[in-house]
ROLO-656659 format. One record per residue (C-alpha): residue in one letter; chain; x, y, z. Coordinates in Angstrom, 1 decimal. Layout:
<atoms>
[atom 'A', 'A', [X, Y, Z]] ...
</atoms>
This chain:
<atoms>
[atom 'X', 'A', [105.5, 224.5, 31.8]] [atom 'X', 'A', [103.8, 224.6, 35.0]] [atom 'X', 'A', [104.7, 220.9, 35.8]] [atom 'X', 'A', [108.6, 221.5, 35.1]] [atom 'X', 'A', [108.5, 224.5, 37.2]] [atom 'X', 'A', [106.7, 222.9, 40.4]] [atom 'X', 'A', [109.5, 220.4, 39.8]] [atom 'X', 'A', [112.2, 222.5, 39.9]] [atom 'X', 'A', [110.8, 224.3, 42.9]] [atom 'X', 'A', [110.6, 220.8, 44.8]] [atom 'X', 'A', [114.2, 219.8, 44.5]] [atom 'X', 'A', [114.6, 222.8, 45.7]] [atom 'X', 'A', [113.5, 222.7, 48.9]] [atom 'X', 'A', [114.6, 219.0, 49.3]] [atom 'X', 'A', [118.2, 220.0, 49.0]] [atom 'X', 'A', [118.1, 222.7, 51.4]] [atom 'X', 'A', [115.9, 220.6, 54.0]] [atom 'X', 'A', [119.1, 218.4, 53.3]] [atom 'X', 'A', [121.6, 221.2, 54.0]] [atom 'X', 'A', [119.1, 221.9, 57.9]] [atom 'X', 'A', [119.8, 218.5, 58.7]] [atom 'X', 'A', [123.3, 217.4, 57.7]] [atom 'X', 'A', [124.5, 221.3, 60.3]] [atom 'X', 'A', [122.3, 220.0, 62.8]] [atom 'X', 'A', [124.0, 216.6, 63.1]] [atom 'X', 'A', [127.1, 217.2, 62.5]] [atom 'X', 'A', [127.6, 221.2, 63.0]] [atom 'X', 'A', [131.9, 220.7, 62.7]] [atom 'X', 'A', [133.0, 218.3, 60.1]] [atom 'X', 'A', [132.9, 218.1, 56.5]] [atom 'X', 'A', [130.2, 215.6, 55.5]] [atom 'X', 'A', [130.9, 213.8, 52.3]] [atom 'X', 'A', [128.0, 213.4, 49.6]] [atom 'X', 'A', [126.4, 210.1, 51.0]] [atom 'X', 'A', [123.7, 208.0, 48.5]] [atom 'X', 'A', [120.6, 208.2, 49.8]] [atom 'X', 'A', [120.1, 204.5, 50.0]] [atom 'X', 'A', [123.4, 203.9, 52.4]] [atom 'X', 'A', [121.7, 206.2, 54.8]] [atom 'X', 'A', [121.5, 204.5, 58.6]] [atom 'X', 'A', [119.6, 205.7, 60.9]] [atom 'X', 'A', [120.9, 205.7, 65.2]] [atom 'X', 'A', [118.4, 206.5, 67.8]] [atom 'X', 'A', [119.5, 207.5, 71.1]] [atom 'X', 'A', [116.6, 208.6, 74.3]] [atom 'X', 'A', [118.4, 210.8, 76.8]] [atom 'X', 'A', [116.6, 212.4, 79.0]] [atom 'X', 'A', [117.5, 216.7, 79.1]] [atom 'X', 'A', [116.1, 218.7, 81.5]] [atom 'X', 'A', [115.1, 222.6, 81.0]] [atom 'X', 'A', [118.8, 223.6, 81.6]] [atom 'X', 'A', [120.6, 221.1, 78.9]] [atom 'X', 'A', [122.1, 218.9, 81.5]] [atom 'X', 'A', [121.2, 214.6, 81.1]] [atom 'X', 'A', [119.2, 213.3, 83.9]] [atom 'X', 'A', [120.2, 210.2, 84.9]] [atom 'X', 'A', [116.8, 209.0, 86.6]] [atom 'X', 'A', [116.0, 206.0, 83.9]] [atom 'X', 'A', [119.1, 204.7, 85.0]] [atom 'X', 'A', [119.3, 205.2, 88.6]] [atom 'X', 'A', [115.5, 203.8, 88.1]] [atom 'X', 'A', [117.0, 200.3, 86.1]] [atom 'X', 'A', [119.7, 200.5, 88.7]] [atom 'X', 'A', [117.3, 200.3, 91.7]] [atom 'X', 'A', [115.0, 197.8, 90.0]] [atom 'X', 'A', [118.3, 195.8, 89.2]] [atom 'X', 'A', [119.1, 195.8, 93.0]] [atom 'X', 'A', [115.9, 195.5, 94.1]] [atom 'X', 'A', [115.7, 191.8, 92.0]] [atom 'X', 'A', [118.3, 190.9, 93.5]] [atom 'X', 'A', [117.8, 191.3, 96.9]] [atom 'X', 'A', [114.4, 189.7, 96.2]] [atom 'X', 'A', [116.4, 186.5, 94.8]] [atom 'X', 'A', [118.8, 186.1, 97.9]] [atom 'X', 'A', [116.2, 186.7, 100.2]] [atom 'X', 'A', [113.8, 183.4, 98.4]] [atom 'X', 'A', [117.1, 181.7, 98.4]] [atom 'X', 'A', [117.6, 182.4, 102.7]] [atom 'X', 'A', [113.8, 181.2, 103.0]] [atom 'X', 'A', [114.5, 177.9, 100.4]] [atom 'X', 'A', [117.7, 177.1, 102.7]] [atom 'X', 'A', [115.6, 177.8, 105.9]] [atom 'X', 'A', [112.9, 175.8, 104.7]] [atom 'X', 'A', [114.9, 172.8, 103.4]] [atom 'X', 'A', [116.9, 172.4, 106.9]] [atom 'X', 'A', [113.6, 173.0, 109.3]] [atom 'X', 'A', [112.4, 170.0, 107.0]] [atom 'X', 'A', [115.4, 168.0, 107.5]] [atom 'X', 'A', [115.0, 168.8, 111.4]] [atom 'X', 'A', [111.6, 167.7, 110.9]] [atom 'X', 'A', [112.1, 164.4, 109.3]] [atom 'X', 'A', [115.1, 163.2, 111.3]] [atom 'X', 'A', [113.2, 163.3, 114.0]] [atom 'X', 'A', [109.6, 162.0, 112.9]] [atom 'X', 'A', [111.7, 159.0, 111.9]] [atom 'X', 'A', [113.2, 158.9, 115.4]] [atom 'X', 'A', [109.8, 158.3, 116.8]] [atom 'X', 'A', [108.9, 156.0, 114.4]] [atom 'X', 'A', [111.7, 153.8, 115.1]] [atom 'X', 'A', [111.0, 154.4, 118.8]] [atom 'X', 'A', [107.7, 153.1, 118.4]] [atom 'X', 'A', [108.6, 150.1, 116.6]] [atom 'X', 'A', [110.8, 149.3, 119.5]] [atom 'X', 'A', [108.5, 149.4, 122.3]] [atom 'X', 'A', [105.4, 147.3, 120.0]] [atom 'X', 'A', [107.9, 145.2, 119.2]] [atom 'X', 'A', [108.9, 144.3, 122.7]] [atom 'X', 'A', [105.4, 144.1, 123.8]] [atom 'X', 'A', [104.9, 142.1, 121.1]] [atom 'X', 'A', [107.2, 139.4, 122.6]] [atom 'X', 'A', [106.4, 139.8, 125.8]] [atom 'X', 'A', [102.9, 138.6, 125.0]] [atom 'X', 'A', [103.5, 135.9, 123.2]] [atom 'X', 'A', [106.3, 134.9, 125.7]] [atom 'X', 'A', [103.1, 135.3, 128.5]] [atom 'X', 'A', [101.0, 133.5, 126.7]] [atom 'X', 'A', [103.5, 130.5, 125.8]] [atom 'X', 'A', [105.3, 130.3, 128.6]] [atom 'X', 'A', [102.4, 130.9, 131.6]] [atom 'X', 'A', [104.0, 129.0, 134.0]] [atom 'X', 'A', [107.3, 131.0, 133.8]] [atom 'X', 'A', [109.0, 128.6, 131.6]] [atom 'X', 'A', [112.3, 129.7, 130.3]] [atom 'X', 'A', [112.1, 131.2, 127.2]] [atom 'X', 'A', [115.1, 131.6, 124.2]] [atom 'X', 'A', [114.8, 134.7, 122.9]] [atom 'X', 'A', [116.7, 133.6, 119.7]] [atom 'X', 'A', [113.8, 131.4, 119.0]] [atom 'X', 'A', [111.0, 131.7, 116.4]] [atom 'X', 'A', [107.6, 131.8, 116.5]] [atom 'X', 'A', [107.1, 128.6, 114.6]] [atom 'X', 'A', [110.3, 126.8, 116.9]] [atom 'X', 'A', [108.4, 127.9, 119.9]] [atom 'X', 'A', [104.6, 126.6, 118.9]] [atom 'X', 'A', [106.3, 123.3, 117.4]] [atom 'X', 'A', [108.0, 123.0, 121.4]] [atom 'X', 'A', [104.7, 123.8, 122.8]] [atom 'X', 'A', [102.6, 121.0, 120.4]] [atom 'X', 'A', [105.3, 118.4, 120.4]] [atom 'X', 'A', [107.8, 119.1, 123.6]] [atom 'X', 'A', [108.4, 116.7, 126.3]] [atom 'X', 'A', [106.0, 119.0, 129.0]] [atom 'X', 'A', [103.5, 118.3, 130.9]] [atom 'X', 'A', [101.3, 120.8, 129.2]] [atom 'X', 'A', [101.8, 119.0, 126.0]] [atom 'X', 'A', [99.1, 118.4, 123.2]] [atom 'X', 'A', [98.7, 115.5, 122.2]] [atom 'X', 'A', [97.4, 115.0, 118.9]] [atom 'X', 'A', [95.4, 111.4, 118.5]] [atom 'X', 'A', [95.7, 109.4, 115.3]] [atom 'X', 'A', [93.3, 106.9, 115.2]] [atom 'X', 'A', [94.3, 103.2, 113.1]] [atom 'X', 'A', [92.8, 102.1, 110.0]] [atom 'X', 'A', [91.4, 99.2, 111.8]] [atom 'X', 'A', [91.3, 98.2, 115.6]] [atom 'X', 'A', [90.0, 95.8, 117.9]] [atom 'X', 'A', [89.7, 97.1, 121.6]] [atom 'X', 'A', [89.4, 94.7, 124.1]] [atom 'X', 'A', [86.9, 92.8, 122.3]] [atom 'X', 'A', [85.4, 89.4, 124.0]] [atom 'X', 'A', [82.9, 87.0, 121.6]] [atom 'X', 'A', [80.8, 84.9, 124.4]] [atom 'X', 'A', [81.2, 80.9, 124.0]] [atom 'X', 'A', [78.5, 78.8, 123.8]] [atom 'X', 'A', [76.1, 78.4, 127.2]] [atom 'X', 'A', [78.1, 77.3, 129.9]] [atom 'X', 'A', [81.9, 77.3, 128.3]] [atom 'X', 'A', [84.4, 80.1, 128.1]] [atom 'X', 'A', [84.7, 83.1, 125.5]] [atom 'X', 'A', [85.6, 82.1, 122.7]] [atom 'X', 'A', [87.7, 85.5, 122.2]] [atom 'X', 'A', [88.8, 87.2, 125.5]] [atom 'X', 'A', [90.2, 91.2, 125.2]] [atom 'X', 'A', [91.1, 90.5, 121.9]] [atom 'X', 'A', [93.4, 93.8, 121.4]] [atom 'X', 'A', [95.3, 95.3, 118.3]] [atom 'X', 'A', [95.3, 97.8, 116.2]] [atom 'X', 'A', [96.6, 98.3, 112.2]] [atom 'X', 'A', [97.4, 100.7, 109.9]] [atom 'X', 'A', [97.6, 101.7, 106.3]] [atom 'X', 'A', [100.9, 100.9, 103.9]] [atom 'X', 'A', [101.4, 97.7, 106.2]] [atom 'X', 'A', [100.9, 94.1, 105.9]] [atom 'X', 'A', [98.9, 92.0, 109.3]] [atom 'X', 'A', [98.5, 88.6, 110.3]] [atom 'X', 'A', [96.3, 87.3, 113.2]] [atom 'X', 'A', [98.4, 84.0, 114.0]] [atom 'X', 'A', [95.6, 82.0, 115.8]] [atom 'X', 'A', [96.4, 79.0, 117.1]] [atom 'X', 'A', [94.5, 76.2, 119.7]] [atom 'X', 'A', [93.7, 77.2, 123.2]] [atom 'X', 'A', [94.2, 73.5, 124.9]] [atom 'X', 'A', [93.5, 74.8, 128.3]] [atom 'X', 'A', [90.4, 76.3, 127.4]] [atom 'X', 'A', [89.6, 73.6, 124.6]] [atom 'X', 'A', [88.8, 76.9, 122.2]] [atom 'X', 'A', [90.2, 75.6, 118.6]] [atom 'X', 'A', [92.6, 78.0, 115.9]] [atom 'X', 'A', [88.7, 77.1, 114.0]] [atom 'X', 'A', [86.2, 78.6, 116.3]] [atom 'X', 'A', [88.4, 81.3, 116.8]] [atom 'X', 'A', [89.2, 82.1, 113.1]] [atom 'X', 'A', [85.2, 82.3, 112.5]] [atom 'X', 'A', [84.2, 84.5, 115.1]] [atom 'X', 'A', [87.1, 87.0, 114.0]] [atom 'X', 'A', [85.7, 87.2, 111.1]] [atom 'X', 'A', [82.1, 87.5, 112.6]] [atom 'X', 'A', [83.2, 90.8, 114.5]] [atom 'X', 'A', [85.7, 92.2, 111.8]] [atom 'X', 'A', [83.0, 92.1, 108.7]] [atom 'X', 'A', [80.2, 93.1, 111.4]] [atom 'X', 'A', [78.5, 90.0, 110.9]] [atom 'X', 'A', [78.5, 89.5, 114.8]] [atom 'X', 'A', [78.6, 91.9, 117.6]] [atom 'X', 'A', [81.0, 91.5, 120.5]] [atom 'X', 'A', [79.8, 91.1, 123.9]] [atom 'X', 'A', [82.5, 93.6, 124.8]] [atom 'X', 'A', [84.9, 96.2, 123.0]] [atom 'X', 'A', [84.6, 97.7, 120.0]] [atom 'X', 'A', [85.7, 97.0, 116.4]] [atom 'X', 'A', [86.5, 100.1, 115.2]] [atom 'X', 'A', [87.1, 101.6, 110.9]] [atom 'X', 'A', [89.2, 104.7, 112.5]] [atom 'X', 'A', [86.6, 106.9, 114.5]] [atom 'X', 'A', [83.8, 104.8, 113.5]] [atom 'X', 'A', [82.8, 101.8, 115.5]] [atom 'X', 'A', [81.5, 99.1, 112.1]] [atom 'X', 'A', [78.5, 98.1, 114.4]] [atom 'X', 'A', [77.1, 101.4, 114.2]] [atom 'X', 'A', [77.4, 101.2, 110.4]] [atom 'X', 'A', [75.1, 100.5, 107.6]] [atom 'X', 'A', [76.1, 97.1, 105.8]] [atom 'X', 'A', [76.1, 98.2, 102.9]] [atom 'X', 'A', [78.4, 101.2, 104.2]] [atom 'X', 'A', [81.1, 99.1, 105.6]] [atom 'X', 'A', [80.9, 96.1, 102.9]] [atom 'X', 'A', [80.5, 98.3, 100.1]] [atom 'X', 'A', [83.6, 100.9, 100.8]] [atom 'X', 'A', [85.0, 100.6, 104.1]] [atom 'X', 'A', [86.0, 96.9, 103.9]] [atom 'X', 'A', [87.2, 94.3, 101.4]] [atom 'X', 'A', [86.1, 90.8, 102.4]] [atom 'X', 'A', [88.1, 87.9, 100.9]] [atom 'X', 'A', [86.6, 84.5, 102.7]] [atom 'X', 'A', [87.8, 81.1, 102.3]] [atom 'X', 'A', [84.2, 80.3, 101.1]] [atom 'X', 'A', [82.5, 81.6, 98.0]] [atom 'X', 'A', [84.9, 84.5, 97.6]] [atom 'X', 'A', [83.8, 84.6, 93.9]] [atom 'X', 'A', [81.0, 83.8, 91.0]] [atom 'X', 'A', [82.3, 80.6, 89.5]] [atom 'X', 'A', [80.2, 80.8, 86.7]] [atom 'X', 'A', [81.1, 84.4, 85.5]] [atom 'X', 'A', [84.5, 85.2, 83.9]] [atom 'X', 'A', [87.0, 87.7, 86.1]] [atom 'X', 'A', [85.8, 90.4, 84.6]] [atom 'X', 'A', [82.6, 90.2, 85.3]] [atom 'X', 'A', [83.4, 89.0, 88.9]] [atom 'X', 'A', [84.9, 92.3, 89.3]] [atom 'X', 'A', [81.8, 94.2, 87.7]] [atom 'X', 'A', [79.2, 92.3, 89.7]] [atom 'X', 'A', [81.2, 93.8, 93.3]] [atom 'X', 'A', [80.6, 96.7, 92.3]] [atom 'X', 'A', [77.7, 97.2, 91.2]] [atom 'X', 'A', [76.7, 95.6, 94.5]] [atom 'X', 'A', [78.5, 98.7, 96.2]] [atom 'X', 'A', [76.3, 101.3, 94.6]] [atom 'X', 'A', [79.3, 103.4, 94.1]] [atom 'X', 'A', [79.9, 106.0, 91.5]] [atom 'X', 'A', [83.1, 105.7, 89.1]] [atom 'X', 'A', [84.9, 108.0, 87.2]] [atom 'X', 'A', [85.9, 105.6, 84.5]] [atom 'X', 'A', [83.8, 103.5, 82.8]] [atom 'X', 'A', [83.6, 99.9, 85.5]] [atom 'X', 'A', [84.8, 97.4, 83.0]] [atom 'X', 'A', [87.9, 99.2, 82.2]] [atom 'X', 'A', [88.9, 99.8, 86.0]] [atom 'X', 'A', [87.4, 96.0, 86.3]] [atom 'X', 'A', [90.2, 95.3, 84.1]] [atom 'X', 'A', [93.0, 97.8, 85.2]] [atom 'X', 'A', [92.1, 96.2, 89.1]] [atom 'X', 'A', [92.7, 92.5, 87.6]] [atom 'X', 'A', [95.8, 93.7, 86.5]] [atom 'X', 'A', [97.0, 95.1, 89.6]] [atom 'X', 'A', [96.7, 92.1, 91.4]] [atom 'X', 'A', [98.1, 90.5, 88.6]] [atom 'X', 'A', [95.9, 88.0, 87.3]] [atom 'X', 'A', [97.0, 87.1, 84.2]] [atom 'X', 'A', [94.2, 84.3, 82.6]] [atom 'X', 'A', [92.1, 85.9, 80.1]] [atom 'X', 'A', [89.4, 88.3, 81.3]] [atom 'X', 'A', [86.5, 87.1, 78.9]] [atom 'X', 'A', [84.6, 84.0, 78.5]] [atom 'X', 'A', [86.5, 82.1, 80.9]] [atom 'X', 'A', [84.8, 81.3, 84.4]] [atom 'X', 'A', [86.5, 81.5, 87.1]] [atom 'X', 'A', [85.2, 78.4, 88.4]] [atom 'X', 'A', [87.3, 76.1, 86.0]] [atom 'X', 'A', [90.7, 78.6, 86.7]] [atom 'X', 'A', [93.3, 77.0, 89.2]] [atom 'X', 'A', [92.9, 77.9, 92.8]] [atom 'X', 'A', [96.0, 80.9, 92.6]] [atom 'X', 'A', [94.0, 82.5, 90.0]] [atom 'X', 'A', [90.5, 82.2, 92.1]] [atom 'X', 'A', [92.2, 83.7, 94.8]] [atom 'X', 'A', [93.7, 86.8, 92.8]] [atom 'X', 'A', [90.5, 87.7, 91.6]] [atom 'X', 'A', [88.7, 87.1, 95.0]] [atom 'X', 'A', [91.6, 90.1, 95.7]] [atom 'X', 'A', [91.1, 91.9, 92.7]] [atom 'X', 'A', [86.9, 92.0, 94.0]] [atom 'X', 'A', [88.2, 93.2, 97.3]] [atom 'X', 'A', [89.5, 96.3, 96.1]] [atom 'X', 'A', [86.5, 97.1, 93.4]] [atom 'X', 'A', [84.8, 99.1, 95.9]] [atom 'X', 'A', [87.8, 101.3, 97.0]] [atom 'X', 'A', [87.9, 99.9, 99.9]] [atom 'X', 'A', [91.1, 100.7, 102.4]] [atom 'X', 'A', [90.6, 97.9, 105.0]] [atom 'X', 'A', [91.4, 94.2, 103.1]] [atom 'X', 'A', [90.5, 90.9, 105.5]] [atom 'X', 'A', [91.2, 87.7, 104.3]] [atom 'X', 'A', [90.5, 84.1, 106.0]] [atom 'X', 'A', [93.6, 81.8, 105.0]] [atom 'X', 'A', [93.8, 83.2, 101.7]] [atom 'X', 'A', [96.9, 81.3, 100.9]] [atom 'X', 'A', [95.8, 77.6, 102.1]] [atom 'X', 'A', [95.4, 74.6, 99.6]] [atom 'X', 'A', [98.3, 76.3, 97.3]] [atom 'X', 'A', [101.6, 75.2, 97.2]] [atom 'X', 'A', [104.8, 77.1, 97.7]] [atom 'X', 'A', [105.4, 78.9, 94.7]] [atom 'X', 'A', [101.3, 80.4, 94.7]] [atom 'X', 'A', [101.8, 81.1, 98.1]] [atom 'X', 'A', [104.2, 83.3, 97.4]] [atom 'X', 'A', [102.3, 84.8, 94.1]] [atom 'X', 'A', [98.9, 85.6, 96.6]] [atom 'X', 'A', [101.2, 87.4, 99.7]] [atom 'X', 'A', [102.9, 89.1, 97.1]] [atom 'X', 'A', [100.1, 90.5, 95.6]] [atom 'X', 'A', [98.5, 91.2, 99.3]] [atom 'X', 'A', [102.1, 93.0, 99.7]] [atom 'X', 'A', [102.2, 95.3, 96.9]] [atom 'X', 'A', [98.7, 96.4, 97.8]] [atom 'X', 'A', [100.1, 97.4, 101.2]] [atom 'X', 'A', [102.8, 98.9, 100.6]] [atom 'X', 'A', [102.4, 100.8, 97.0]] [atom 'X', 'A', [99.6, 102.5, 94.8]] [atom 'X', 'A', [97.7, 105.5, 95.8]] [atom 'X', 'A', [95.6, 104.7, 98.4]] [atom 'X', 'A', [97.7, 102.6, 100.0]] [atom 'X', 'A', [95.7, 99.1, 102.3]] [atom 'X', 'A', [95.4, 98.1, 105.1]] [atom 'X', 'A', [96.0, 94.1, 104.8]] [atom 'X', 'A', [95.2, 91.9, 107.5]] [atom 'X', 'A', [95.5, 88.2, 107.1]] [atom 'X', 'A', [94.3, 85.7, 109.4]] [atom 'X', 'A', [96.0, 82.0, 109.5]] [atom 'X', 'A', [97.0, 79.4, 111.1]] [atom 'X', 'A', [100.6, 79.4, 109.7]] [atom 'X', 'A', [103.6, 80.6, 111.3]] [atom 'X', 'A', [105.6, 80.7, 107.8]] [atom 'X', 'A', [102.8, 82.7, 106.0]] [atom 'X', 'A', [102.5, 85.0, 109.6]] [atom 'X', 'A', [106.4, 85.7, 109.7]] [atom 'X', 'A', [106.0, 87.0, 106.3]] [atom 'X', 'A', [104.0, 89.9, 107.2]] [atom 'X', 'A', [105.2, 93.4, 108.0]] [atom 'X', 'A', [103.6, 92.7, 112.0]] [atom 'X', 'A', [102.1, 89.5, 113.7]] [atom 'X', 'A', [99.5, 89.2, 116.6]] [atom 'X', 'A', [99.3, 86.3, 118.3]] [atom 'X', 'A', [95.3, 85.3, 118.7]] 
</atoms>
C-alpha cells in the first residue's frame, strides 16, 4: 500500500512541475500535449542587467575583436607590399652593380692582354679572339715572331771526311737533311777534277752515317742527337737500320731466323712474341719464300735483299740506310726492292725515314727527293 501511494504522490508532483514550466515558457498560448520524447531543447545566453534591459557588451566585444583582426590583417598586408617593393629596389639595383662590375673587369681584362700582346703598340682587332691573337703572335709574319724549330729525322751539316795524306777531302760540306714519310737518294757520282770516285765517296758516307767514322767537320745528326755521341749499340740497335751491300744477312739461317738473330742483337724488349713479329715484318716487306728451313743464302738475290730490309726494321728503327740496295737485279726486282723501300716511307705506323745511296740516276729519280753527292 505504501508503495502505490509514494507513486501516486510522485506523478503528482511531476505533472505540476510540468504545469511551472510549460507558463514560464510560453505564459500566452495554448500548448498542446507534447510526448515527452519529441521534446527539443533551445539554449539562448543573453546577457540582462539588474533592470531587465539586454547588454549588448559580448557583442560590441566580438565586434571590436572582429575589427581589431582586421586591421591587424591589412596592416601585415601594407608591411608584405612594403617589404616585397624595398626588395625589388634592392635587387634591381645590386644587379646594376654587378653588371657594372663585369663591365669595367672585363675591359681591363682586354686591356691587359692587348698590353701584353701588342707591347710595341701594334694594332689590335677588337673582334679577335684570344686564340686568333696567340696564333698571330706564334705564327705572324713580325719581327717578334717565335719560331718554333723542328729538327729532321736524319741530317748531315756541313760534314767534310779528310782524304788520304796529302790529297783532297774525300767529302767537302756535305749538307742535307731528311725526314720521316719520305723516300731519299744520295746520287753520288765521280769528282774528275778532284779524282775522288762515286766508290770512295759511297764508303765514307756510309762510314759517317752508321757512325762507323767520324767527320773531321760537321755533325751527323738522329734529330737533336749528334750519332757520334751515341752508344753503338744505341744507334745500331734502334735508331738506325743498316742495309749494306756486303753481308746484309746470315746465309746459312732461314728468313725467319735472320730476322730473330737482329733482334736479339738489339737487346730490345717486345710486346709480341719475336718470331711472330719476325714473321709479320717479313711480310711487310713482302717476302714471300718460305720462312722455315730455307737459307737465305740459296734464295735469289731480290729475296736476300727483302729480308736484309725486313732485318732493318726488326729493331724499330725510324732511320733506314741502304748502299745500292737495288744493284745486280734486273728491272722487274728493281722495281719489287724500291717498292718495298716506298711503302715503308710512306705507310704503316711509324712511318721511315728511307735514304738510298746509288750511283743511278733511274733508281735516284724514283725517289720522293734527290741530293746530288
Amino acid at each position: 500500500m505504501s508503495d502505490k501511494n509514494n507513486d501516486q504522490e510522485l506523478e503528482k508532483t511531476t505533472d505540476a512541475t510540468t504545469d511551472e514550466v510549460t507558463s514560464e515558457t510560453e505564459p500566452n498560448d495554448a500548448i498542446e500535449s507534447v510526448p515527452a520524447d519529441s521534446v527539443q531543447f533551445s539554449v539562448t545566453f543573453d546577457d540582462v542587467d539588474d533592470e531587465g534591459t539586454v547588454d549588448d557588451g559580448i557583442y560590441s566585444a566580438l565586434a571590436s575583436a572582429e575589427t581589431g583582426a582586421t586591421d591587424e590583417t591589412s596592416e601585415a598586408e601594407a608591411d608584405a607590399i612594403a617589404s616585397a617593393n624595398a626588395s625589388a629596389e634592392v635587387t634591381e639595383r645590386n644587379a646594376a652593380r654587378v653588371n657594372e662590375t663585369l663591365r669595367l673587369a672585363k675591359t681591363d681584362h682586354k686591356d691587359a692582354l692587348a698590353e701584353h700582346a701588342e707591347p710595341q703598340g701594334k694594332a689590335t682587332d677588337p673582334t679577335m679572339t684570344l686564340a686568333s691573337r696567340i696564333d698571330r703572335v706564334l705564327v705572324g709574319g713580325g719581327s717578334d715572331d717565335i719560331l718554333l724549330k723542328t729538327y729532321p729525322t736524319f741530317a748531315l751539316n756541313k760534314v767534310t771526311v779528310a782524304g788520304p795524306k796529302g790529297k783532297v777531302s774525300i767529302l767537302d760540306d756535305a749538307n742535307f737533311s731528311c725526314y720521316s714519310g719520305h723516300a731519299y737518294a744520295l746520287l753520288i757520282s765521280d769528282d774528275p777534277d778532284s779524282g775522288i770516285t762515286a766508290d770512295a765517296k759511297r764508303r765514307a758516307l756510309m762510314g759517317v752515317m752508321s757512325g762507323l767514322t767520324t767527320p773531321a767537320s760537321g755533325t751527323v745528326m738522329n734529330k737533336s742527337a749528334n750519332i757520334v755521341e751515341l752508344e753503338p749499340v744505341e744507334l745500331r740497335g734502334h735508331r738506325l737500320g743498316i742495309v749494306p751491300q756486303l753481308h746484309a744477312v746470315q746465309p746459312n739461317l732461314d728468313a725467319e731466323q735472320n730476322v730473330l738473330y737482329a733482334m736479339n742483337a738489339s737487346n730490345r724488349n717486345f710486346l709480341k712474341p719475336k718470331p711472330v713479329i719476325a714473321r709479320e715484318l717479313l711480310a711487310k716487306v713482302g717476302f714471300s719464300e718460305a720462312t722455315s728451313g730455307v737459307a737465305v743464302g740459296t734464295l735469289p738475290l731480290v729475296q736476300q735483299r727483302l729480308v736484309a730490309i725486313a732485318r732493318a726494321i726488326s729493331t724499330e728503327a725510324e732511320v733506314l740506310i741502304l748502299d745500292e740496295p737495288t744493284r745486280g737485279l734486273n728491272a722487274d726486282d728493281e722495281v719489287t726492292v724500291f717498292a718495298a723501300l716506298a711503302k715503308l716511307a710512306h705507310t704503316g705506323d711509324p712511318k721511315h725515314c728511307v735514304i738510298v745511296l746509288t750511283a743511278s740516276r733511274e733508281i735516284a729519280e724514283a725517289a720522293d727527293t734527290l741530293f746530288k753527292i
